[in-house]
C-alpha positions in Angstrom: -26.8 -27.3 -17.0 -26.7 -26.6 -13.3 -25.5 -23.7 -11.6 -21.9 -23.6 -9.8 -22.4 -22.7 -6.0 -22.4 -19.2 -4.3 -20.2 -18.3 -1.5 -22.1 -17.1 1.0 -20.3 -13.7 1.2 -21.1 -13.5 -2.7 -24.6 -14.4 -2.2 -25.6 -11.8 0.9 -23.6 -9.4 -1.5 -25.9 -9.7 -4.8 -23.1 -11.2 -6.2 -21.7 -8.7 -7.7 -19.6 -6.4 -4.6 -17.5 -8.7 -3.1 -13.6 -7.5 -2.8 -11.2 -8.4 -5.4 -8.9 -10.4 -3.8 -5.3 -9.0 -3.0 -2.4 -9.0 -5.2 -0.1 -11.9 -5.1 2.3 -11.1 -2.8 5.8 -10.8 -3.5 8.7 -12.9 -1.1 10.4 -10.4 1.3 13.4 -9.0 -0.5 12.1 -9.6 -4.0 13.3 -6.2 -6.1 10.1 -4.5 -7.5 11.6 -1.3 -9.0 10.8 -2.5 -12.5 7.3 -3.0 -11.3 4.6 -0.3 -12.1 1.4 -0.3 -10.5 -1.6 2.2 -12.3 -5.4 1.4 -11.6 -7.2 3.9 -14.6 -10.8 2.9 -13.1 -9.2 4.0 -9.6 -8.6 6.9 -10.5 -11.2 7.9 -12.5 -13.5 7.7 -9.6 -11.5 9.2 -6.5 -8.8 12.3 -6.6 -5.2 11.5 -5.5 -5.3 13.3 -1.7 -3.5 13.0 1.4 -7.1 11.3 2.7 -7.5 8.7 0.0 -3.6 8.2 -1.6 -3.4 5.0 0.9 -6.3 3.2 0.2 -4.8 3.4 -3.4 -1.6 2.0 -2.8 -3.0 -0.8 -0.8 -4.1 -1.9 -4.3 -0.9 -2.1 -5.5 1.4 -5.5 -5.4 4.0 -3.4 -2.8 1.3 -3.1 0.0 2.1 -5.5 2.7 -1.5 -7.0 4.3 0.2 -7.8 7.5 1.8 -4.1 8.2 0.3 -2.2 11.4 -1.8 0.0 8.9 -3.6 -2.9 8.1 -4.4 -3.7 11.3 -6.1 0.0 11.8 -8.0 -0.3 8.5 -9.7 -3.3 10.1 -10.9 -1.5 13.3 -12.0 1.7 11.4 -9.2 3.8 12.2 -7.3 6.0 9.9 -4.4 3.9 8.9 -1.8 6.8 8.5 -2.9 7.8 12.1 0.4 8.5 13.8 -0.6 8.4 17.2 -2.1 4.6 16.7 0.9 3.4 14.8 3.6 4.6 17.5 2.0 2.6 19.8 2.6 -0.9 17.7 6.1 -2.7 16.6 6.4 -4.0 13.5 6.0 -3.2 9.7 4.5 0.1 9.0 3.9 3.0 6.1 4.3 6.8 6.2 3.2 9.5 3.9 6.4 11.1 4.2 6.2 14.0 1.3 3.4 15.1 -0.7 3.2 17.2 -3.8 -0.4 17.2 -3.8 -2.8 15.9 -6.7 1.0 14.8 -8.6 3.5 13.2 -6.3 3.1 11.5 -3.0 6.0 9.7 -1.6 5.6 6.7 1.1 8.0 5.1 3.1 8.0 1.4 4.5 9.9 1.1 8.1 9.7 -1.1 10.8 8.9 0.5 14.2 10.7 -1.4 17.2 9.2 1.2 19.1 7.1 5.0 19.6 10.4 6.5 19.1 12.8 4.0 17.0 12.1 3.3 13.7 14.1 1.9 10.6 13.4 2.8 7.2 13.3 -0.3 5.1 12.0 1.2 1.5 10.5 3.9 -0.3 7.5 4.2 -2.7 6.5 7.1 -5.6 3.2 7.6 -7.1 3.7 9.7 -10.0 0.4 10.8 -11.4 -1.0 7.9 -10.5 1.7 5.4 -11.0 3.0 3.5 -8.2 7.3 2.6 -8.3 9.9 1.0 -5.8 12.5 3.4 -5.6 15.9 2.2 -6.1 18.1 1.9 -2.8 20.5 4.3 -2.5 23.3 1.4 -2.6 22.3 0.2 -5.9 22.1 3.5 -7.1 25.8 3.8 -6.3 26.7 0.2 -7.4 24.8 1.2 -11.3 26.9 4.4 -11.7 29.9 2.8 -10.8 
């Protein structure tokens, strides 16, 4: 029986320490606050911290792989690093409150430019648990 083929990148890794690839991405606009995103193994190895909470949610299936923090991953900069990401337009996200190890709260907003931005949605991690919050409208348009 013969033995299927190595990528390359898996075969100057061992094999064994190539990336998973990234979640299936959802179509713009899809709802996702039934969604709940937890990695145990995650978090088993690395606290929940202001320095490390975004490389977890960039696990999750709400991380967009074409916003500006992606970009600064790829060059080695911080990707919460305001002073990078004011200088970009398009699709960003901001730590915007932390409750540090339980609750850290991050916003998606597109940034037209160092000064204008529009918030588009907000995320939750709960103890490890990644949720869409609800939009305020729908909120309003469930009670009603």
């Amino acid at each position: 029986m013969a033995t299927p083929p190595v990528a390359p990148s898996q075969a100057a890794a061992g094999g064994n320490f190539e990336a998973p690839p990234p979640p299936a991405m959802q179509p713009p606009g899809t709802d996702m606050t039934g969604i709940c995103f937890r990695d145990q193994l995650w978090l088993n190895t690395y606290p929940l911290d202001r320095n490390l909470i975004f490389d977890y949610f960039a696990l999750s299936p709400f991380y967009d792989w074409t916003c500006n923090n992606e970009k600064l991953r790829m060059q080695s900069i911080h990707p919460l690093d305001i002073s990078q990401l004011s200088k970009m337009t398009g699709i960003e996200y901001m730590l915007s409150e932390v409750m540090e190890p339980h609750l850290f709260i991050i916003r998606k907003q597109k940034r037209d430019s160092a000064e204008k931005v529009t918030p588009m949605l907000a995320y939750y991690i709960l103890d490890g648990s990644i949720y869409q919050a609800p939009q305020l409208c729908n909120v309003f348009a469930a009670r009603v």
